[in-house]
C-alpha distance (Angstrom), angle and dihedral (degrees) to the residues before:
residue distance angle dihedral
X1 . . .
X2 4.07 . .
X3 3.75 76.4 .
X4 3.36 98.1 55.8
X5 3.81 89.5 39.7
X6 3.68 87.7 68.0
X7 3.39 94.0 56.7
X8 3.48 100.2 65.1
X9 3.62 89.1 48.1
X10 3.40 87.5 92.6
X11 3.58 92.5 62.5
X12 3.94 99.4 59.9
X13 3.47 93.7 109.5
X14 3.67 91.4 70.5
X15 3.78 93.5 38.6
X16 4.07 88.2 131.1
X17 4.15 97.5 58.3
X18 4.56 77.7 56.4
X19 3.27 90.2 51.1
X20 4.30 96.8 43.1
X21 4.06 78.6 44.8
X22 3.73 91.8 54.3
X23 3.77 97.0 45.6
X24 4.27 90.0 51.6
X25 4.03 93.9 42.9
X26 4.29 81.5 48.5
X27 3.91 80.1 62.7
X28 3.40 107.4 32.9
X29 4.18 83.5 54.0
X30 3.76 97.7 48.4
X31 3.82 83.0 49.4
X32 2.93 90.6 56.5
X33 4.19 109.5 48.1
X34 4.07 81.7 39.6
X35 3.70 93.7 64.7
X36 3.90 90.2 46.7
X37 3.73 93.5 45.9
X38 3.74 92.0 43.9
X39 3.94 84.8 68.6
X40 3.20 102.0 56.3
X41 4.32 101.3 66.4
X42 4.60 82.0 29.6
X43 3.99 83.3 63.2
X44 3.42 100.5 40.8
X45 3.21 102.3 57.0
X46 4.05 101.4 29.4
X47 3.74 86.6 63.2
X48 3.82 90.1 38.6
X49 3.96 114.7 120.5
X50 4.06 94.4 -157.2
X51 4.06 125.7 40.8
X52 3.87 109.8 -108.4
X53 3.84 114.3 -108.4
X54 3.26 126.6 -119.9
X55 4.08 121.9 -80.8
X56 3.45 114.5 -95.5
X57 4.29 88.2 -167.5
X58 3.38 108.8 82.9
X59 4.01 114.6 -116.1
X60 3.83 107.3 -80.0
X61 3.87 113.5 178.7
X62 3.82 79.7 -159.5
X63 3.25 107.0 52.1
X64 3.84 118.9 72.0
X65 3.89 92.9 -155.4
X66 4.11 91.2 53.5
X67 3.39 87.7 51.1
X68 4.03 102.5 47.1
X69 3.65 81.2 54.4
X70 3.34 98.8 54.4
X71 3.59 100.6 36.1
X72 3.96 87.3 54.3
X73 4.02 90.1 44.4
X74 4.06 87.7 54.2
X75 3.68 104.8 45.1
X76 4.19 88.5 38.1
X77 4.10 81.5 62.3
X78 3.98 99.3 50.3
X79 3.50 77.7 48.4
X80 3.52 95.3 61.8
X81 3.50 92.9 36.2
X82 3.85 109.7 50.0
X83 3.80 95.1 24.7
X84 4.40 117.9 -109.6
X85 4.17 92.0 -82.9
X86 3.77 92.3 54.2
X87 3.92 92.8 42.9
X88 4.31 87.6 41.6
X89 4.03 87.8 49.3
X90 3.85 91.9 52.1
X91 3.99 95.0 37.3
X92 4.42 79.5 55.7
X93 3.49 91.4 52.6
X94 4.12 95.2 53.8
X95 3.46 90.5 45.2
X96 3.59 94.2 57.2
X97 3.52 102.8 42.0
X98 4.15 80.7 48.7
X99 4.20 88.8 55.8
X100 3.88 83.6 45.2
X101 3.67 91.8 50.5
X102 3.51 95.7 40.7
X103 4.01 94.9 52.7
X104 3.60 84.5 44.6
X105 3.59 91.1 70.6
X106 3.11 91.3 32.4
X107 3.74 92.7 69.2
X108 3.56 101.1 40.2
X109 3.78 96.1 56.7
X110 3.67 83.1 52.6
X111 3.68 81.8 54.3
X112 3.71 95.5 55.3
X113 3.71 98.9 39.8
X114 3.95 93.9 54.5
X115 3.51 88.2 72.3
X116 3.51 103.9 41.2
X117 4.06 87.9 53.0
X118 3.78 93.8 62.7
X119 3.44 102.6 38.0
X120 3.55 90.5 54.1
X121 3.96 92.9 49.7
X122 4.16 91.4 38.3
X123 4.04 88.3 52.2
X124 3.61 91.9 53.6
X125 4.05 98.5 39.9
X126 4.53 71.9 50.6
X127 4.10 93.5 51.8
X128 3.69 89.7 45.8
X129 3.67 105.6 48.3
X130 4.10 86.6 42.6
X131 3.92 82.9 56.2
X132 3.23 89.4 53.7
X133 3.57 105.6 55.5
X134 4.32 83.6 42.5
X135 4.03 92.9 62.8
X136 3.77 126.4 87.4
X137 3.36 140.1 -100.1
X138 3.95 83.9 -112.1
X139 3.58 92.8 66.6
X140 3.65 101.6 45.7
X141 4.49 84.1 56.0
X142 3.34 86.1 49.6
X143 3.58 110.2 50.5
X144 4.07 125.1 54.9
X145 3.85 113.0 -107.7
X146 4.01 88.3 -134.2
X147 4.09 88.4 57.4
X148 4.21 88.8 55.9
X149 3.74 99.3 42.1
X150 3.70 91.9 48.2
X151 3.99 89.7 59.0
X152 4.07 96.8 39.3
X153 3.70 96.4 49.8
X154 4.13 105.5 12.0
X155 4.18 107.6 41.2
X156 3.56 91.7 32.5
X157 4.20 91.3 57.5
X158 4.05 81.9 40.4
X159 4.32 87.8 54.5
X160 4.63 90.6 36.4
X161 4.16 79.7 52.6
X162 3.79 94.8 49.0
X163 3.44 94.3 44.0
X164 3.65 104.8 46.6
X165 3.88 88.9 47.1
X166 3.94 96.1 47.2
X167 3.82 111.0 26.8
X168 3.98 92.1 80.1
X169 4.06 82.0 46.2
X170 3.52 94.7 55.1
X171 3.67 94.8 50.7
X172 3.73 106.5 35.1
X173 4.02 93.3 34.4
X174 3.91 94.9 67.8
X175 3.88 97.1 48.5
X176 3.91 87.0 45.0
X177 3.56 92.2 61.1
X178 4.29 95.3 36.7
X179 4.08 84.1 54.8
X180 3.53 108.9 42.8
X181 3.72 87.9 34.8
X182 3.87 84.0 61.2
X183 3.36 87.8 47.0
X184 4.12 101.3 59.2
X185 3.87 85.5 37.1
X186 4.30 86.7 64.7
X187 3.93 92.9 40.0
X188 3.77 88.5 45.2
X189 4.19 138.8 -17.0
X190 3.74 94.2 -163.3
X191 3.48 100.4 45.9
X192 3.86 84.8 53.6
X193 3.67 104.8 49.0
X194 3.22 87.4 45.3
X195 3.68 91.2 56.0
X196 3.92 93.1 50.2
X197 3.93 90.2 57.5
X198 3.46 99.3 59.4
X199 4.06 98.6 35.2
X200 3.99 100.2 66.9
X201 4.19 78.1 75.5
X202 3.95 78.3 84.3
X203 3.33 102.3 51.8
X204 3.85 94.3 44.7
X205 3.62 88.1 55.7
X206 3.62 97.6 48.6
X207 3.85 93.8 46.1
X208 4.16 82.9 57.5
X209 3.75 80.3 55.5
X210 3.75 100.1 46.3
X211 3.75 94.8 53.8
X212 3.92 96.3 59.7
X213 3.60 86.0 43.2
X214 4.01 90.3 67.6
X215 3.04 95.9 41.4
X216 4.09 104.5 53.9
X217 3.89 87.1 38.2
X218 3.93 89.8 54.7
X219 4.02 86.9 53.2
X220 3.74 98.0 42.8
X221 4.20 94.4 50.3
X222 4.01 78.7 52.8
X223 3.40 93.1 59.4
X224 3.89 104.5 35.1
X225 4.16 71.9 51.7
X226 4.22 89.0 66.0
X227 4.24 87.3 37.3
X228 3.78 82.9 56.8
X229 3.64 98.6 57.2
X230 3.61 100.1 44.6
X231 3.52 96.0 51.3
X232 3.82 91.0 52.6
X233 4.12 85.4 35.3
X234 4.21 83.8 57.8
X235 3.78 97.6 41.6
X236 3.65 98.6 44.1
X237 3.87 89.7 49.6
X238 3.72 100.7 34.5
X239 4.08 89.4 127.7
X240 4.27 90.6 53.7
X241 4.07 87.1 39.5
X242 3.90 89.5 59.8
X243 3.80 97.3 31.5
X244 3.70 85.7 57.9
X245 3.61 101.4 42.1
X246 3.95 89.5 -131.3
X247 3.69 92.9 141.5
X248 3.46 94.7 122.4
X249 3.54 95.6 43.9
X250 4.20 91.5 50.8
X251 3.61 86.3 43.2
X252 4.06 96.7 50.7
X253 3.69 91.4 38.1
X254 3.84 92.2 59.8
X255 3.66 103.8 37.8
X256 3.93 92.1 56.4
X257 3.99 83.3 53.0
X258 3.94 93.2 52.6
X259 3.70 88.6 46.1
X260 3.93 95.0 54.4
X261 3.79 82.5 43.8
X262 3.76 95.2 51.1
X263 3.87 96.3 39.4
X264 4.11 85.1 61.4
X265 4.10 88.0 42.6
X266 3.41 83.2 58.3
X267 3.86 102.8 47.4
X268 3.72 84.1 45.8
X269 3.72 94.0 51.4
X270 4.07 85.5 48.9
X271 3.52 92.2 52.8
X272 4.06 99.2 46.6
X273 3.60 92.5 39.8
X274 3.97 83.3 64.6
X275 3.52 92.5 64.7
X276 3.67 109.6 75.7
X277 3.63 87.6 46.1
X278 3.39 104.3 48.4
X279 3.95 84.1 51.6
X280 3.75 93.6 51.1
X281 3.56 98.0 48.9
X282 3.88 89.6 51.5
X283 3.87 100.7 44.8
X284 3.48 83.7 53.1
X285 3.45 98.8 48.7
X286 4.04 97.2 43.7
X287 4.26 77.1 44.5
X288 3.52 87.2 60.1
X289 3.79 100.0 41.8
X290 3.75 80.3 53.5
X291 3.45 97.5 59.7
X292 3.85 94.1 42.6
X293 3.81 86.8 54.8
X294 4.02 94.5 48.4
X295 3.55 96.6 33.5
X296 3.74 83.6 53.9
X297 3.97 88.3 54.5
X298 3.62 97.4 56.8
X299 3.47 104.0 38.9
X300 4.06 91.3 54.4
X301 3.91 81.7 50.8
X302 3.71 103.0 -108.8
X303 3.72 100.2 179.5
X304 3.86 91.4 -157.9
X305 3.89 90.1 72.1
X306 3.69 131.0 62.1
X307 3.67 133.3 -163.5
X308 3.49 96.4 -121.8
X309 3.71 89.3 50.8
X310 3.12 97.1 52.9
X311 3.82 89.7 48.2
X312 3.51 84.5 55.6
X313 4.01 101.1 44.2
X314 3.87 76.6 55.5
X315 3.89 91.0 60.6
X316 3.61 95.5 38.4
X317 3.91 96.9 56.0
X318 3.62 90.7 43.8
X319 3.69 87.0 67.1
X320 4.04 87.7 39.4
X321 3.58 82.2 57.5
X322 4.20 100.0 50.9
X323 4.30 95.0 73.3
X324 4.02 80.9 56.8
X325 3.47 89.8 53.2
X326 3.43 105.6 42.3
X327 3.79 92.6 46.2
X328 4.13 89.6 52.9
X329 3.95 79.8 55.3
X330 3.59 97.1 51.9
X331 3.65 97.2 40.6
X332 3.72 104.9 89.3
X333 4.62 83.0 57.8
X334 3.82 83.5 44.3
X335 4.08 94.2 54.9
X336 3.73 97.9 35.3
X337 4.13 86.1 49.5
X338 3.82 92.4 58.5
X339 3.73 93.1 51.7
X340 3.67 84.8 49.9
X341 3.85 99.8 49.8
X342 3.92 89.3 41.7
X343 3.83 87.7 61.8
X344 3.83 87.2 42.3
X345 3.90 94.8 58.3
X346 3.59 87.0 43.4
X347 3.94 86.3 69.4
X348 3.57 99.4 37.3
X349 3.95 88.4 47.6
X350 3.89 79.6 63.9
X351 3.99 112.6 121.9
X352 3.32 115.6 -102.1
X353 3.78 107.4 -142.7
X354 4.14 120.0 -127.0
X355 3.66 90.3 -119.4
X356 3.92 86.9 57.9
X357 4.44 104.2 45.1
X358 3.31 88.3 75.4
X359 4.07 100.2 -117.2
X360 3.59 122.4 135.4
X361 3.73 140.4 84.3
X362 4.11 115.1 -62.1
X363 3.89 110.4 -118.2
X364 3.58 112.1 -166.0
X365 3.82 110.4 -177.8
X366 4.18 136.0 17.4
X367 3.88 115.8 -121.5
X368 3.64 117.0 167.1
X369 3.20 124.6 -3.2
X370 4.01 143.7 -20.1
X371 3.91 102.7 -135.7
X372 3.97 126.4 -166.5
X373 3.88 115.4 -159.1
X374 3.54 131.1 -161.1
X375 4.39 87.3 -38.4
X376 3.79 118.9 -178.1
X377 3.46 119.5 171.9
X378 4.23 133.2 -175.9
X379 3.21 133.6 -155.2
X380 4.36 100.4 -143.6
X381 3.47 87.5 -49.1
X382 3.92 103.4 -30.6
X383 3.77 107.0 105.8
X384 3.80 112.2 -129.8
X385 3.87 101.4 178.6
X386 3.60 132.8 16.4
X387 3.85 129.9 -166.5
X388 3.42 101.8 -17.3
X389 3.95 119.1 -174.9
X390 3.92 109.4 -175.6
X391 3.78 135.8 157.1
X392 3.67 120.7 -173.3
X393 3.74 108.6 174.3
X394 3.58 138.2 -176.5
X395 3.57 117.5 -50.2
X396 3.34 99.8 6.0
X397 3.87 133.1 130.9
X398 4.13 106.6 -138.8
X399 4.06 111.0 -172.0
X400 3.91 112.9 -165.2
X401 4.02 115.7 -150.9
X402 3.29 144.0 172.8
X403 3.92 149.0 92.5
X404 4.00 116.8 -36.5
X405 3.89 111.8 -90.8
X406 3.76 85.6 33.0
X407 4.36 88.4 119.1
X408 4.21 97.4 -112.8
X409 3.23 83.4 125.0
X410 3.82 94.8 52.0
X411 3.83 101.8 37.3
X412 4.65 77.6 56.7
X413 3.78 82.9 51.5
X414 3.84 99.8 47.5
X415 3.79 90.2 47.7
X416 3.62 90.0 57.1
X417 3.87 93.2 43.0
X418 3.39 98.8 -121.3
X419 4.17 84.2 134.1
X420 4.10 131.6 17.1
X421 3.68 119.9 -108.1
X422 3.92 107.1 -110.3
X423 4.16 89.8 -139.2
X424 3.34 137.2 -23.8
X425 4.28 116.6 51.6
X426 3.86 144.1 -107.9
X427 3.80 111.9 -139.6
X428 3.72 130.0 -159.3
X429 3.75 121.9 -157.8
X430 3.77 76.7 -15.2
X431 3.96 94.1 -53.4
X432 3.69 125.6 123.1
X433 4.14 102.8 -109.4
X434 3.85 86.0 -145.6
X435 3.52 85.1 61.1
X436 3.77 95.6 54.4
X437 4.07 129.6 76.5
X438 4.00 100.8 -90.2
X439 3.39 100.8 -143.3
X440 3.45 92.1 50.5
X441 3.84 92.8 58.5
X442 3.47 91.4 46.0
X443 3.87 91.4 60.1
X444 4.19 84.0 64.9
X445 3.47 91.2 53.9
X446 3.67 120.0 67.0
X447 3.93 110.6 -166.9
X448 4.59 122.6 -153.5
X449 4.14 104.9 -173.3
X450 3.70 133.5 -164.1
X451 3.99 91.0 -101.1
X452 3.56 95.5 48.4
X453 4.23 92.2 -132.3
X454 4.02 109.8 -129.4
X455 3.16 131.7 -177.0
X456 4.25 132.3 -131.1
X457 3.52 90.7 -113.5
X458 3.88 136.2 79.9
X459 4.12 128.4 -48.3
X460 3.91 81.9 -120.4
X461 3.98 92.3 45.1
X462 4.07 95.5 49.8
X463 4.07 98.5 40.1
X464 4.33 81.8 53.2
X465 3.61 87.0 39.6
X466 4.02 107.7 -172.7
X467 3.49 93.4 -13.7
X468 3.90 105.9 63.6
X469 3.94 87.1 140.0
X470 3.92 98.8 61.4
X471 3.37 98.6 51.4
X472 4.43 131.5 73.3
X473 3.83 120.1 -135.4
X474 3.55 86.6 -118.8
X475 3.89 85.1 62.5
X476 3.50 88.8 51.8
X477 3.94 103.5 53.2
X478 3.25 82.9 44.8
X479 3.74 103.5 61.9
X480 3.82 81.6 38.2
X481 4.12 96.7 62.6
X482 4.21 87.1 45.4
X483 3.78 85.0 58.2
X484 3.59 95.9 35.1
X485 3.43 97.6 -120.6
X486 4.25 107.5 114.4
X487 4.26 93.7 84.6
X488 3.73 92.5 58.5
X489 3.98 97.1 42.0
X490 3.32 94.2 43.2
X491 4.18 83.6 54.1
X492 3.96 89.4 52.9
X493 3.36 122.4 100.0
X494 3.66 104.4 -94.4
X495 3.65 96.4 11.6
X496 3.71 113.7 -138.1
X497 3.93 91.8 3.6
X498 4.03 98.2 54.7
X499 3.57 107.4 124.6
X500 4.19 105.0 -129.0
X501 4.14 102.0 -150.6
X502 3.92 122.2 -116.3
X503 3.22 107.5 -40.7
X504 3.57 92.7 2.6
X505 3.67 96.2 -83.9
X506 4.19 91.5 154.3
X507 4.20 82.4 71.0
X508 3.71 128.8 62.7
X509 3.63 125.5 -102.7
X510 3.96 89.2 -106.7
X511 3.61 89.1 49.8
X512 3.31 102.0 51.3
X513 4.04 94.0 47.3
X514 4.17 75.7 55.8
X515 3.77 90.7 64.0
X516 3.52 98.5 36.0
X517 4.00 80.7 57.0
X518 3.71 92.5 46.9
X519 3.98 86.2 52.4
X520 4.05 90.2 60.6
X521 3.80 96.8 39.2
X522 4.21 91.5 56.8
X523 3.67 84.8 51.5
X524 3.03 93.8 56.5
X525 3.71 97.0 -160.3
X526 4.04 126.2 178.2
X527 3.73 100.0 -130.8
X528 3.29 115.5 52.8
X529 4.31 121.1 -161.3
X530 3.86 113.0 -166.6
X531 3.87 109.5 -174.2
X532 3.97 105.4 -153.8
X533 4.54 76.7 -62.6
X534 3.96 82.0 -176.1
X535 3.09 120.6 34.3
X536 4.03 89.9 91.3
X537 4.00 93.5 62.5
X538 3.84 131.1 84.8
X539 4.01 117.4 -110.7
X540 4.14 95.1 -88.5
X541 4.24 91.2 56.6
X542 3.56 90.0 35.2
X543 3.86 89.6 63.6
X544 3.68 88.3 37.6
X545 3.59 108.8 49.6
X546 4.38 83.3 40.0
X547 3.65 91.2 63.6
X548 4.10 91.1 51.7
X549 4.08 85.0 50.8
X550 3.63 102.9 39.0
X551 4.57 78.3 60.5
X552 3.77 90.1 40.1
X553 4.11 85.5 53.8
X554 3.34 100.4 42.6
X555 4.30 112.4 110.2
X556 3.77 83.3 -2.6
X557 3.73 130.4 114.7
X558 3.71 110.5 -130.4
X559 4.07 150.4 157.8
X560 3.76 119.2 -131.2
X561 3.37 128.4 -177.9
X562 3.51 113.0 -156.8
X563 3.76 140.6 -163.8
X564 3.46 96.7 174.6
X565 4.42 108.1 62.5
X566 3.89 85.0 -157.4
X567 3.14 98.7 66.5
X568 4.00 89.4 52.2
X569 3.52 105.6 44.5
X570 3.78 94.2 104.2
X571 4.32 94.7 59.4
X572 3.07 127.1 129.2
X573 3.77 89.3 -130.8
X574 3.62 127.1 7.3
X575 4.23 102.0 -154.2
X576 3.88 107.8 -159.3
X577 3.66 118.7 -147.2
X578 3.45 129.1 -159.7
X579 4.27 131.7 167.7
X580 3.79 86.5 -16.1
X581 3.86 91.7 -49.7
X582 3.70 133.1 112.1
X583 3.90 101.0 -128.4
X584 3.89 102.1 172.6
X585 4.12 140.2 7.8
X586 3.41 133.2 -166.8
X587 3.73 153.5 67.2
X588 3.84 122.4 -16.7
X589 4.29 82.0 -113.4
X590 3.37 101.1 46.3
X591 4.04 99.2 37.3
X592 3.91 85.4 53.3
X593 3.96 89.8 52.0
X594 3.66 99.5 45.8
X595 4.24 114.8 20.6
X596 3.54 125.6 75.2
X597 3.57 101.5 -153.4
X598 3.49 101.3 46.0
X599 3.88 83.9 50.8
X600 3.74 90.8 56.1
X601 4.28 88.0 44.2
X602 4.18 78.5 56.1
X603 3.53 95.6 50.6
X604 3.51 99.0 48.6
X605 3.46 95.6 48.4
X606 4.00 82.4 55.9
């Protein structure tokens, strides 16, 4: 329940449409049980041979026999007045206009919870996806793509289900029970306590129930977790699937997940299904034992029980009984949604990282120099970097080289803040970057990967990535001729307003490195970070897409990482990296005169 409790946290905000819904299903249910309990004294006495005498208790409007007596006395006398047709006519019309009334509120608590459903489900789809974008680049290495789509799109449509089916439950289910347990309490007190011994039977089966819910539910979001990731394994590596001629293998590999997913489907299917059974048989049982108890009343001539009444207690607890049954109905949703909201806090318990609250000083422009002192970094405990001394400053062009696995990669990544320095410091304008607001920093970096990251959205949308508003069209060509990318937009179908497929897979790999280029020249940013941007492309884009960067470098301070030492040879410094270390700086000339390693880097290229 504290569970469940947490769920509808997220629908505080509309707190007053629960409580507007509570005050119209109050009337709807006291509608309701006064229309049944109105039968019970209309019966009597319409079928009665003999008028019923006057009371001889004075009225009481607190004591239920006083007011039996009266109530009889009173409609015994319109009775006798108007005649039984006249009195049945007018008893038709207030039961009507009570069904009208009653489905009246009815419908506008339905109108009030409607809201208060989705809001609830679109604030937490909201807190998740803004936790996403908070968590590190650590987290997203470490955990399996499947395992995070599965919660976004799956466990959150398992909680929206839940909800919508149980919310108007949980608030019209209580004050059912309250009223028409009021109600068999004034027809008669035995009758009811004796009822509410034998009912908890119910809820001890349904608790039985409830526990092997949780627990298959918990083992079949698991394994719809491993269905996840090969799907997105298979799709993502479609081209390696088919070079390889692992069909088979994909194929075999996934169907033995769905069946382990299916076979605890199915066991959780067997298990919910028994719910609404179960239920039935018992209502009708403790129904039964019910009427065996009244029935026993009346036929030993217990004067404090009537027929009628009993008739009526009958009606009454049938009612009693629906909450029961509509919960039993609702509790395979219920179960499954707790598994799914557990594994939903799990992620949002996820650390947010300082460099990602949003804390720190706002920096707003780069001066002098960008210095790294004495930086180490791990991975866990794998160290990446050690003791690296590094100062890139203003204006200059800084190349990083060296062997794969060497952290160039890394030290590019720690710059940007993407991870934490494990000891030592980075220093901007002679301020501590952890010190500073990261998202700030980032806007004075402007970062061109190997992939080339695109976007499913238009060529004009990705090169004014996020801020399509601030910027002209003019703006945009132009940052697309510096990165020689206007001649073949303006040759796609709908020019700058072509839509490019996820991950722009409708434009060529030299193409897209083009846009990704355009993207950092209309941000004009003053540190520049090029991560090895061509090493993916063939000779012809290569040239190409080095042309656009060699303009986008020019007067600029940047950080390239480069596979290729031609491209390089022009730095300012050339940093050599080697086992996390930097083991030479300098100029192309006097690196290739004096260091080892970047001699061997030379020769291999050669």
């Amino acid at each position: 329940m504290k569970t469940y409790l947490r769920i509808l946290a997220y629908g505080r905000p509309e707190a007053h449409r629960a409580v507007l819904a509570f005050v119209y299903l109050l009337g709807f249910n006291l509608l309701g049980a006064v229309s049944l309990t109105l039968l019970i004294p209309f019966l009597e006495i319409l079928f009665a041979e003999r008028p019923e005498p006057p009371p001889t208790l004075p009225l009481d409007w607190f004591d239920v026999a006083s007011l039996k007596a009266h109530g009889y006395y009173w409609l015994s006398q319109q009775m006798q007045i108007s005649g039984k047709v006249n009195v049945l006519i007018g008893f038709c019309v207030v039961l009507l206009l009570a069904i009208i009334l009653k489905n009246l509120f009815r419908y506008l608590s339905n109108v009030q919870i409607a809201p208060l459903e989705h809001h609830l489900i679109r604030r937490l789809r909201d807190r998740i996806f803004a936790h996403l974008l908070r968590l590190p680049l650590s987290f997203y290495t470490q955990k399996p793509k499947g395992h995070l789509m599965n919660i976004v799109s799956n466990d959150v449509s398992v909680v929206e289900q839940a909800i919508v089916g149980t919310l108007m439950p949980l608030i019209s289910d209580p004050i059912t029970m309250v009223v028409y347990l009021l109600a068999m309490l004034f027809i008669s007190w035995q009758m009811t306590l004796f009822t509410l011994v034998v009912l908890p039977l119910t809820g001890f089966a349904l608790s039985r129930i409830a526990r092997s819910l949780k627990t298959r539910a918990r083992r079949g979001q698991a394994h719809l977790d491993e269905l996840t990731a090969i799907l997105d394994e298979v799709v993502t590596g479609m081209r390696i699937v088919k070079a390889y001629g692992t069909r088979a293998y994909e194929q075999s590999r996934y169907e033995t997940a769905n069946s382990q997913f299916a076979r605890q489907m199915i066991g959780f299917r067997r298990r919910s299904e028994l719910a609404s059974p179960v239920t039935e048989v018992l209502s009708v049982l403790i129904v039964l034992i019910i009427i065996l108890y009244g029935g026993s009343l009346i036929v030993g001539g217990d004067q404090q029980l009537k027929a009628s009444e009993f008739i009526g207690f009958i009606a009454l607890f049938s009612q009693f009984l629906a909450p029961i049954k509509t919960f039993s109905s609702a509790l395979s949703r219920i179960q499954k949604a707790l598994v799914s909201f557990g594994r939903i806090e799990e992620l949002l318990a996820e650390p947010v990282p300082p460099s990602e609250s949003g804390t720190g000083r706002p920096v707003s422009e780069f001066r002098e120099a960008l210095r790294l002192e004495s930086v180490s970094f791990s991975y866990g405990s794998q160290p990446v970097l050690r003791d690296i001394d590094l100062e890139i400053r203003r204006g200059e062009m800084v190349a990083l080289v060296g062997p794969s696995g060497g952290g160039k990669s890394t030290l590019a990544d720690l710059i940007c803040r993407f991870y934490e320095v494990s000891s030592g410091r980075i220093t901007l304008d002679g301020h501590d970057i952890r010190e500073l607001d990261a998202a700030s920093l980032r806007k004075l970096l402007g970062v061109v990967t190997q992939e080339g990251i695109l976007f499913n959205d238009t060529v004009r949308n990705n090169i004014a990535y996020g801020c399509a508003d601030r910027y002209t069209q003019a703006q945009i060509e132009a940052a697309a001729r510096t990165a020689n990318a206007h001649e073949f937009i303006c040759e796609l179908e709908q020019g700058y307003d072509t839509r490019i497929g996820e991950r722009g897979t409708r434009l060529s790999g030299g193409q897209r490195q083009r846009i990704a280029i355009a993207r950092a020249v209309l941000r004009n940013p003053p540190i520049l970070i090029l991560d090895e941007a061509t090493s993916a492309l063939d000779n012809t884009s290569e040239k190409i897409v080095q042309e656009a960067l060699d303009r986008l470098l020019r007067d600029r301070t940047s950080v390239v990482i480069a596979h290729r030492l031609s491209t390089i040879e022009h730095a300012d410094k050339i940093v050599v990296l080697e086992g996390g270390r930097i083991v030479g700086q300098g100029t192309h000339a006097s690196l290739l005169a004096t260091n080892l390693a970047y001699q061997r880097l030379q020769a291999q290229v050669h």
